[in-house]
Predicted model as a PDB file, atoms N, CA, C, CB and O in Angstrom, pLDDT in the B-factor column:
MODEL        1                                                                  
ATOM      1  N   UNK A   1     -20.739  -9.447   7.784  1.00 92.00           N  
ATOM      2  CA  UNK A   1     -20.916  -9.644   9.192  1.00 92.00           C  
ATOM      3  C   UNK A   1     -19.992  -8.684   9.934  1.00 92.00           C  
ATOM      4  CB  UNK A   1     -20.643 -11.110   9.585  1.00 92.00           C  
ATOM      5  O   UNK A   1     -18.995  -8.286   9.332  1.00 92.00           O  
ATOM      6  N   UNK A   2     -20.227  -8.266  11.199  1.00 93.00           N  
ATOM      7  CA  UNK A   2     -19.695  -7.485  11.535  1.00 93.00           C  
ATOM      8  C   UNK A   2     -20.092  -7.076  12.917  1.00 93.00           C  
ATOM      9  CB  UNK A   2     -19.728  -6.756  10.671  1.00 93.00           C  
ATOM     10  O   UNK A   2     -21.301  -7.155  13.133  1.00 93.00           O  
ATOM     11  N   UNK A   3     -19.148  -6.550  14.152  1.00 94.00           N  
ATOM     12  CA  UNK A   3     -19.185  -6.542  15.354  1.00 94.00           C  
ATOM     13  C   UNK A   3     -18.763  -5.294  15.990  1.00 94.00           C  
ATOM     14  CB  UNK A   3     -18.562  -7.522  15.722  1.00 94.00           C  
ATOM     15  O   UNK A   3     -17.668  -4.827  15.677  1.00 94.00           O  
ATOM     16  N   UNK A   4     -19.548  -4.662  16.900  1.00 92.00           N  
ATOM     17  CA  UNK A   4     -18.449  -3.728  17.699  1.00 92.00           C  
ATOM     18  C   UNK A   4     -17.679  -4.358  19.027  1.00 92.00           C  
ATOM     19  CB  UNK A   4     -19.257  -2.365  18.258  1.00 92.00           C  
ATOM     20  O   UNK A   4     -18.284  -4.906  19.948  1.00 92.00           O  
ATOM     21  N   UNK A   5     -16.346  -4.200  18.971  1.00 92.00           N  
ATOM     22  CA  UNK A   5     -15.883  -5.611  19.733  1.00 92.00           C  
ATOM     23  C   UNK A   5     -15.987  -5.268  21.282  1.00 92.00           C  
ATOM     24  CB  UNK A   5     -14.139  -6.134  19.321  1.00 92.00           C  
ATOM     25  O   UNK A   5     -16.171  -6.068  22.199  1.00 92.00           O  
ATOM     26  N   UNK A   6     -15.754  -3.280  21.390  1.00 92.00           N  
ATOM     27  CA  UNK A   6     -16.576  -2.940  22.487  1.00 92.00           C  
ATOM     28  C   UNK A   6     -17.836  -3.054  23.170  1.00 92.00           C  
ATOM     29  CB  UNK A   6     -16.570  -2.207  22.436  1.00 92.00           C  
ATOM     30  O   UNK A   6     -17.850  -2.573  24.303  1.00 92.00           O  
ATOM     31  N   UNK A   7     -18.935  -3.597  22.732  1.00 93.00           N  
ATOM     32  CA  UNK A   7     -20.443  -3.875  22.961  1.00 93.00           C  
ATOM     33  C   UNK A   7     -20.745  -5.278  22.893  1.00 93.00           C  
ATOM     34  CB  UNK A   7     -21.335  -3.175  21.943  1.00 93.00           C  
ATOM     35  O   UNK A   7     -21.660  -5.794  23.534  1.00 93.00           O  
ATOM     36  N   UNK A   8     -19.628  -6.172  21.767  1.00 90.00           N  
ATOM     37  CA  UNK A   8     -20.812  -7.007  21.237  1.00 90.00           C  
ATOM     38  C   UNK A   8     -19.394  -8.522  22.130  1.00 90.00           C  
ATOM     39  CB  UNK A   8     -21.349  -6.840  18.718  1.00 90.00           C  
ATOM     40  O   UNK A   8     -18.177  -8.489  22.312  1.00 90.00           O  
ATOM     41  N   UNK A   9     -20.411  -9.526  22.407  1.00 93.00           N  
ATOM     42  CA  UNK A   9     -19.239 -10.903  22.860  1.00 93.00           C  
ATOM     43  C   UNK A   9     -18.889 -11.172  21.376  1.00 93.00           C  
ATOM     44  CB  UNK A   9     -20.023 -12.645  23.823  1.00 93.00           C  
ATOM     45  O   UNK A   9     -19.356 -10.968  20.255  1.00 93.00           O  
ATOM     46  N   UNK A  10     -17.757 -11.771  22.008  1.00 90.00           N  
ATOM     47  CA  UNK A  10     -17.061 -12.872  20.430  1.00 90.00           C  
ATOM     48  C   UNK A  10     -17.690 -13.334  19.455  1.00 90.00           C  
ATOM     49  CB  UNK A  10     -16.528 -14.220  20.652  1.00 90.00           C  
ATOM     50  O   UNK A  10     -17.517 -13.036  18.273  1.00 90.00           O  
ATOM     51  N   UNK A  11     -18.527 -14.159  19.943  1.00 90.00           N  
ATOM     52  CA  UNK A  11     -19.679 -14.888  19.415  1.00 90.00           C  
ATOM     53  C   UNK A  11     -20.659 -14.189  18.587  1.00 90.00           C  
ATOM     54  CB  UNK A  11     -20.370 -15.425  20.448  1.00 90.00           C  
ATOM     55  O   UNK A  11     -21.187 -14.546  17.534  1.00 90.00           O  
ATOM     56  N   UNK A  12     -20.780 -13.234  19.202  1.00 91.00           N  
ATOM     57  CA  UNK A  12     -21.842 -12.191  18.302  1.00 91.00           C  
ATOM     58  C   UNK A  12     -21.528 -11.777  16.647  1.00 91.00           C  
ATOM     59  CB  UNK A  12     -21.826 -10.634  19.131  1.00 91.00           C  
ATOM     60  O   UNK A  12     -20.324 -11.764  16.392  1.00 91.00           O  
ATOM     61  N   UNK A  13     -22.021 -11.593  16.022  1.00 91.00           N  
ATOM     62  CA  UNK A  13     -22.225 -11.394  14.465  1.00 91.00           C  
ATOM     63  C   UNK A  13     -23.193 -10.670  14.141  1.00 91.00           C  
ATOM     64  CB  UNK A  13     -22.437 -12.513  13.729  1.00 91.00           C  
ATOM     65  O   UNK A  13     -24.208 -10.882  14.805  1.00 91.00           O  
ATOM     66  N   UNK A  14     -23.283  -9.695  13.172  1.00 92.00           N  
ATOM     67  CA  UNK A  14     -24.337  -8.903  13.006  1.00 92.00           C  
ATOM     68  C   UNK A  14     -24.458  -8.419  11.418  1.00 92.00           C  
ATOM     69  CB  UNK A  14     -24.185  -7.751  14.014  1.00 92.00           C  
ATOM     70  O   UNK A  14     -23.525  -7.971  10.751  1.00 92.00           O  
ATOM     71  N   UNK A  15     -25.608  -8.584  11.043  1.00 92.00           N  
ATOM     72  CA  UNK A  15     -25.901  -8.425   9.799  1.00 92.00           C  
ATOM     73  C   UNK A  15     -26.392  -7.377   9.266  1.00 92.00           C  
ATOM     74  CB  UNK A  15     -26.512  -9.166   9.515  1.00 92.00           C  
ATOM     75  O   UNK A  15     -27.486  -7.013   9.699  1.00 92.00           O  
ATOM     76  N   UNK A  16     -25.867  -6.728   8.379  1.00 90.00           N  
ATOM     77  CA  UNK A  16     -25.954  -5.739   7.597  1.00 90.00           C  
ATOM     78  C   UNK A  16     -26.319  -5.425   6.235  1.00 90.00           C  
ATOM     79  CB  UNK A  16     -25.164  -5.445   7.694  1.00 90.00           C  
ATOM     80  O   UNK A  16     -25.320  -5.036   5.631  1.00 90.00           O  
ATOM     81  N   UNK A  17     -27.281  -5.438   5.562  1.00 91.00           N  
ATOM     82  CA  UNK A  17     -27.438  -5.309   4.147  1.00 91.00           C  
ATOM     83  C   UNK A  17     -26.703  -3.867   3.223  1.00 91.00           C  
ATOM     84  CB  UNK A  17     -29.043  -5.324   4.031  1.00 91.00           C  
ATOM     85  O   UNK A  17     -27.195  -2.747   3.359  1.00 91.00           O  
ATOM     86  N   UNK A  18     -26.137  -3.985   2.793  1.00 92.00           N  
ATOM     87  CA  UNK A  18     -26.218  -2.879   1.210  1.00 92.00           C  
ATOM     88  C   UNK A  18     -26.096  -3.576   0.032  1.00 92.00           C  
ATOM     89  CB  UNK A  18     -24.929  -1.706   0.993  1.00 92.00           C  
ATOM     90  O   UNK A  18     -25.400  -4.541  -0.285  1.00 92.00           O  
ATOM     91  N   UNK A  19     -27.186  -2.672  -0.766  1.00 92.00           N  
ATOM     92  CA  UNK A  19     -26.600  -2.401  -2.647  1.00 92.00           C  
ATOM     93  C   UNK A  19     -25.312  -2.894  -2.742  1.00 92.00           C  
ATOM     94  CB  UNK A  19     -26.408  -0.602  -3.293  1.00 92.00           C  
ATOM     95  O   UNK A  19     -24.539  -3.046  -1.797  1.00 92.00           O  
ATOM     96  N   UNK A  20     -25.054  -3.191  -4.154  1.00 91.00           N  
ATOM     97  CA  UNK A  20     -23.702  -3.347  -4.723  1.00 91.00           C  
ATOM     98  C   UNK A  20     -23.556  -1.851  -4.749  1.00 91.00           C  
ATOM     99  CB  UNK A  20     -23.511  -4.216  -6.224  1.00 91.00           C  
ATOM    100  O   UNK A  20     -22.439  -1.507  -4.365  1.00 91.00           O  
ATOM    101  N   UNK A  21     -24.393  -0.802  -5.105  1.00 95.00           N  
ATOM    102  CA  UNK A  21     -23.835   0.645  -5.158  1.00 95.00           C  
ATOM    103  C   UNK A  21     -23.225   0.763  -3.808  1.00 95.00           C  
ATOM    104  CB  UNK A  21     -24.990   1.860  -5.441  1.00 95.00           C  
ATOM    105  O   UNK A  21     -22.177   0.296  -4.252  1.00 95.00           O  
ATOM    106  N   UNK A  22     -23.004   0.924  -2.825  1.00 95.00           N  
ATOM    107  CA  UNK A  22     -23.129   1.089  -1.671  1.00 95.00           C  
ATOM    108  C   UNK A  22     -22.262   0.110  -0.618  1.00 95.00           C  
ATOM    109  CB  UNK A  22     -24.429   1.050  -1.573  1.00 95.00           C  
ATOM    110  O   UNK A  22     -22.278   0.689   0.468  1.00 95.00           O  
ATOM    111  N   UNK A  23     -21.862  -0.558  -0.562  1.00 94.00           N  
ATOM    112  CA  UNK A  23     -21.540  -2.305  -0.176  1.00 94.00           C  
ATOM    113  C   UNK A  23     -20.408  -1.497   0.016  1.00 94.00           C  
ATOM    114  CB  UNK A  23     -21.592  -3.953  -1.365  1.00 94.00           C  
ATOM    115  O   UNK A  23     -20.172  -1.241   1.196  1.00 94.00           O  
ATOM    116  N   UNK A  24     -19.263  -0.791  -1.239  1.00 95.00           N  
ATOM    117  CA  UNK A  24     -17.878  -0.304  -0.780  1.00 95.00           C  
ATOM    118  C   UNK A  24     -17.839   0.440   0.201  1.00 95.00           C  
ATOM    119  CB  UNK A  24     -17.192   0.352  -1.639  1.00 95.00           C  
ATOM    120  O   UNK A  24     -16.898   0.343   0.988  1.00 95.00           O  
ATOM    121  N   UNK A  25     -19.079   1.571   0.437  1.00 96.00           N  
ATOM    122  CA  UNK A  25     -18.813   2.784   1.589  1.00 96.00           C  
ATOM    123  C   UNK A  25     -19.094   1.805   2.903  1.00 96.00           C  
ATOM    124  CB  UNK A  25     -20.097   4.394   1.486  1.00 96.00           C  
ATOM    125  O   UNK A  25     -18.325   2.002   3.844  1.00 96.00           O  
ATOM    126  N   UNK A  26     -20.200   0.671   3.101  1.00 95.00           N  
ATOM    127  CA  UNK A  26     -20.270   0.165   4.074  1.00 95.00           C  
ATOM    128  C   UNK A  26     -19.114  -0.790   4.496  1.00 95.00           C  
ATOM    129  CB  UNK A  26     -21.351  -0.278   4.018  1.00 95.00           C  
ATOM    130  O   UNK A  26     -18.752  -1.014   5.651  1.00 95.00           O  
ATOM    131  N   UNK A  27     -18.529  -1.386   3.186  1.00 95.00           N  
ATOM    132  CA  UNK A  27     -17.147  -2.199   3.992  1.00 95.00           C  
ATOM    133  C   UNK A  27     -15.705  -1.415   4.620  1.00 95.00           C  
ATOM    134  CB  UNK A  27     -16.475  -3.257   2.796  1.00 95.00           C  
ATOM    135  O   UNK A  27     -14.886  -1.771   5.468  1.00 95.00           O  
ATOM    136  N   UNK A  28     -15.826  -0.247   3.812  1.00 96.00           N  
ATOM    137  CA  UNK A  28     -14.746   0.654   4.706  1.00 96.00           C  
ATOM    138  C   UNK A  28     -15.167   1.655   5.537  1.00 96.00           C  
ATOM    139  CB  UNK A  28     -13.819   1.366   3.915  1.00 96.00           C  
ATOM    140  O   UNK A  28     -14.375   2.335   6.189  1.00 96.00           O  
ATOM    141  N   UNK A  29     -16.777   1.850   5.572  1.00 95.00           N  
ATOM    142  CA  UNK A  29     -17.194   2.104   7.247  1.00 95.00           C  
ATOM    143  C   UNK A  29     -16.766   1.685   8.453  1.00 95.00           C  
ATOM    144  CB  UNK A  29     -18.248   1.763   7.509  1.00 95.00           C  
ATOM    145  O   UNK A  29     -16.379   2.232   9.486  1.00 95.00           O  
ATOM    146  N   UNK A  30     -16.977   0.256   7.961  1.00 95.00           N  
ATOM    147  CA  UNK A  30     -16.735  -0.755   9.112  1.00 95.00           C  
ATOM    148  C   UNK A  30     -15.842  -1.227   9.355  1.00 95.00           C  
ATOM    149  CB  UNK A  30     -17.253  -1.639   9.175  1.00 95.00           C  
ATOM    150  O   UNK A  30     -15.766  -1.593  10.528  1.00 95.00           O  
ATOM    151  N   UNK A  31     -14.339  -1.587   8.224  1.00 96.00           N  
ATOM    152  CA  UNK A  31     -13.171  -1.742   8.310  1.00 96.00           C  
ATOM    153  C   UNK A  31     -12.648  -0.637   9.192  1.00 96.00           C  
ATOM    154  CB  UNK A  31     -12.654  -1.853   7.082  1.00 96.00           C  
ATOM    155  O   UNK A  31     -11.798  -0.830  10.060  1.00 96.00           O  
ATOM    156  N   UNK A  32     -13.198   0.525   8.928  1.00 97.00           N  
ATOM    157  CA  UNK A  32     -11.979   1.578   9.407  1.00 97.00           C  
ATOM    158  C   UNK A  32     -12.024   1.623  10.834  1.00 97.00           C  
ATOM    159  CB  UNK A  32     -12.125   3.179   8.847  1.00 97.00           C  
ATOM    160  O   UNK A  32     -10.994   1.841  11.471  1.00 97.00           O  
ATOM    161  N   UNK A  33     -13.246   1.415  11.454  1.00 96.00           N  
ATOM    162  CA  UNK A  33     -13.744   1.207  12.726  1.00 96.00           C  
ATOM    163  C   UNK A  33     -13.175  -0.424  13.893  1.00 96.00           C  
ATOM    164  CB  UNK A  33     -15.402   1.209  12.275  1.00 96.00           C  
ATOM    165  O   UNK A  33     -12.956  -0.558  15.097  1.00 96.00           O  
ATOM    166  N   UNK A  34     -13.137  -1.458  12.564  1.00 94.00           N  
ATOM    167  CA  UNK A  34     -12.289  -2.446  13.461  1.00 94.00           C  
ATOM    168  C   UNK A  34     -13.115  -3.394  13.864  1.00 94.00           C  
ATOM    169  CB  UNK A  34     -11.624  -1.864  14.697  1.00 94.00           C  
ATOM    170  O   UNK A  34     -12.880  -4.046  14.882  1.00 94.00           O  
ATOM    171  N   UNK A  35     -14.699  -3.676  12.751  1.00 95.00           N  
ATOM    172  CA  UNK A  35     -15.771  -3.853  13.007  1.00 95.00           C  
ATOM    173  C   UNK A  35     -16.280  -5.061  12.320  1.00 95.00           C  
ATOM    174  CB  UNK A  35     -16.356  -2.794  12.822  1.00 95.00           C  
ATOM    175  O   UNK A  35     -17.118  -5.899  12.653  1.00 95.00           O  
ATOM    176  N   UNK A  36     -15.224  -4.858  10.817  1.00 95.00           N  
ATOM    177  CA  UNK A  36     -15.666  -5.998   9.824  1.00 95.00           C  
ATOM    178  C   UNK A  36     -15.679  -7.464  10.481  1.00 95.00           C  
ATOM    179  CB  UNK A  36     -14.624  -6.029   8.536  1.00 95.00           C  
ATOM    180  O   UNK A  36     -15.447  -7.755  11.655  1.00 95.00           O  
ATOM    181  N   UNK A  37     -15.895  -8.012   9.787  1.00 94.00           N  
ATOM    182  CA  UNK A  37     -15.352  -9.876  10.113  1.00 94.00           C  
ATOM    183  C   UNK A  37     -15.592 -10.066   8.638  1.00 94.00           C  
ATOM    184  CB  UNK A  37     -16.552 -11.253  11.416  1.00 94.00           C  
ATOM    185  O   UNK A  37     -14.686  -9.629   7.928  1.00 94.00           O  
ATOM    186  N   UNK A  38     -16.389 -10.500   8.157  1.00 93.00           N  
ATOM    187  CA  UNK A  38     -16.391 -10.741   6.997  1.00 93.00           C  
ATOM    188  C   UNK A  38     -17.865 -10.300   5.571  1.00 93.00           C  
ATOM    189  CB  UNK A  38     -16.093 -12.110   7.318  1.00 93.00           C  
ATOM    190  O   UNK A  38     -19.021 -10.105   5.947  1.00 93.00           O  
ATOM    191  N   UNK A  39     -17.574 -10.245   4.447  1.00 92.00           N  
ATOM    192  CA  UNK A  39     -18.339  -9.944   3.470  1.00 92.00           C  
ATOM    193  C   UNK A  39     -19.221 -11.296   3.020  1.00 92.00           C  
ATOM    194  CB  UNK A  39     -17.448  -9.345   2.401  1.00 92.00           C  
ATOM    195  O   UNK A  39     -18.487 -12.184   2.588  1.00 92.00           O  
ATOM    196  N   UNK A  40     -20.661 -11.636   3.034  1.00 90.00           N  
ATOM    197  CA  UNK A  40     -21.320 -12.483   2.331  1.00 90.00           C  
ATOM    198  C   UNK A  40     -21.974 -11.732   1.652  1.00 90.00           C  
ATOM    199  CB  UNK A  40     -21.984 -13.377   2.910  1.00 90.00           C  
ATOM    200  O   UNK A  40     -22.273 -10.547   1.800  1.00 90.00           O  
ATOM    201  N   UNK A  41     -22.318 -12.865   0.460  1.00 89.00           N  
ATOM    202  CA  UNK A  41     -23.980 -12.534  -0.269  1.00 89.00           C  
ATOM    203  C   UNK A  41     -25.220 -12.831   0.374  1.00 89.00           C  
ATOM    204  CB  UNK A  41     -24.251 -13.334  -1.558  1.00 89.00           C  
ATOM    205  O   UNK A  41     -25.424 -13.895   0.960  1.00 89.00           O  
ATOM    206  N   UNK A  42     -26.047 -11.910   0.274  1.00 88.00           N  
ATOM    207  CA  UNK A  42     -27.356 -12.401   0.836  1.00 88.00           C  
ATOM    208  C   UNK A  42     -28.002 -14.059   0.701  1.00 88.00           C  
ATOM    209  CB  UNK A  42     -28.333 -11.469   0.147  1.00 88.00           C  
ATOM    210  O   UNK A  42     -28.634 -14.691   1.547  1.00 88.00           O  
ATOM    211  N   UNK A  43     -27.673 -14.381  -0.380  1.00 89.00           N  
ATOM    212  CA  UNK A  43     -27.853 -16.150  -0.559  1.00 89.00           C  
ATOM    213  C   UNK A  43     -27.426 -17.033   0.528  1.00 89.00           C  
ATOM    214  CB  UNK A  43     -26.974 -16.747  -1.782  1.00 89.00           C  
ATOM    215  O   UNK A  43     -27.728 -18.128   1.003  1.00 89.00           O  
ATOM    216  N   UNK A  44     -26.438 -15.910   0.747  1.00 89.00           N  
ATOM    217  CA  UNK A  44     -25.101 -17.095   1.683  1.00 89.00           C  
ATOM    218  C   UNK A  44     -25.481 -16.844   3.282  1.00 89.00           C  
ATOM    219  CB  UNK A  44     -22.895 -16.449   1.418  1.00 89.00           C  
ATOM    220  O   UNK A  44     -24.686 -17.278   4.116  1.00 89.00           O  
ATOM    221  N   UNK A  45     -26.444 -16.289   3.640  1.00 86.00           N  
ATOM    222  CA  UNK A  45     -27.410 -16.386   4.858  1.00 86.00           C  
ATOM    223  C   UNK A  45     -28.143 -16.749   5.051  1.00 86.00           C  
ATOM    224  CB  UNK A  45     -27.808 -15.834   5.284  1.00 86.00           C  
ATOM    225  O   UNK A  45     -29.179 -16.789   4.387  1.00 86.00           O  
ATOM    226  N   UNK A  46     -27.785 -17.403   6.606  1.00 79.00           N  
ATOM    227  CA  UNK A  46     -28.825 -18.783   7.236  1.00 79.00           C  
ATOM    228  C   UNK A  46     -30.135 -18.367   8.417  1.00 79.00           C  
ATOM    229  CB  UNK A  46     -27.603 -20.028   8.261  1.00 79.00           C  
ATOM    230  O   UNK A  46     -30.158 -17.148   8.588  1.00 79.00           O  
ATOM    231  N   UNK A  47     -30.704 -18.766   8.859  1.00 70.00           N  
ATOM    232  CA  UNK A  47     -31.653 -18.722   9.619  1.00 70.00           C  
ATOM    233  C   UNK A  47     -30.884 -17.766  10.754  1.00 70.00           C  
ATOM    234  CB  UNK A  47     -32.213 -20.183   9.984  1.00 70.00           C  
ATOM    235  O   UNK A  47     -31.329 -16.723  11.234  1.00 70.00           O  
ATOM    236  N   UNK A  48     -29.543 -18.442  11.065  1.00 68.00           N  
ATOM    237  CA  UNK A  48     -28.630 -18.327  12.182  1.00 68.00           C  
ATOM    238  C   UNK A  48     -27.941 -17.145  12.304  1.00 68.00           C  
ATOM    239  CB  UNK A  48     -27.723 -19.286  12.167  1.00 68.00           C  
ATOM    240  O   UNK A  48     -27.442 -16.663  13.321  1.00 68.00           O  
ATOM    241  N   UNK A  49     -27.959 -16.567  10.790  1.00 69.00           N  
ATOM    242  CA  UNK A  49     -27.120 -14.975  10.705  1.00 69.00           C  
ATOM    243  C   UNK A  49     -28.362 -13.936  11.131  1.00 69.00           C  
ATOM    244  CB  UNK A  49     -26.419 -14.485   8.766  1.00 69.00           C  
ATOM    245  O   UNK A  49     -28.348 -12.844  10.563  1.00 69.00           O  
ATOM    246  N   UNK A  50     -29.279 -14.160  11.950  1.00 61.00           N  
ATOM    247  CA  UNK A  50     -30.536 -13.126  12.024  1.00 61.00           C  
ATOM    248  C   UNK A  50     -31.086 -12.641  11.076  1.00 61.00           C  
ATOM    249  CB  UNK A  50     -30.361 -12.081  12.603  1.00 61.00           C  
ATOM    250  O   UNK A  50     -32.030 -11.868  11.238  1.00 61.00           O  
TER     251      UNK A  50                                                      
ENDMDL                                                                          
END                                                                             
């Protein structure tokens, strides 16, 4: 999950898929940016994560 904190309200969450190949370049994409919140598995998403 993950936010731009410039664009997006608090509340907001946004979902992102990658590969396990891939998953590392996207979590320190988004870490480095200030963007992360947190890492799930696709299982572990609800109706509610979009």
């Amino acid at each position: 999950m993950w936010r731009n904190p410039r664009l997006h309200t608090a509340g907001r969450r946004k979902v992102w898929l990658a590969c396990p190949a891939h998953e590392g370049h996207l979590r320190d994409f988004l870490q480095l940016r200030g963007f992360l919140l947190e890492v799930v598995g696709v299982d572990e998403l609800t109706e509610a994560d979009g």
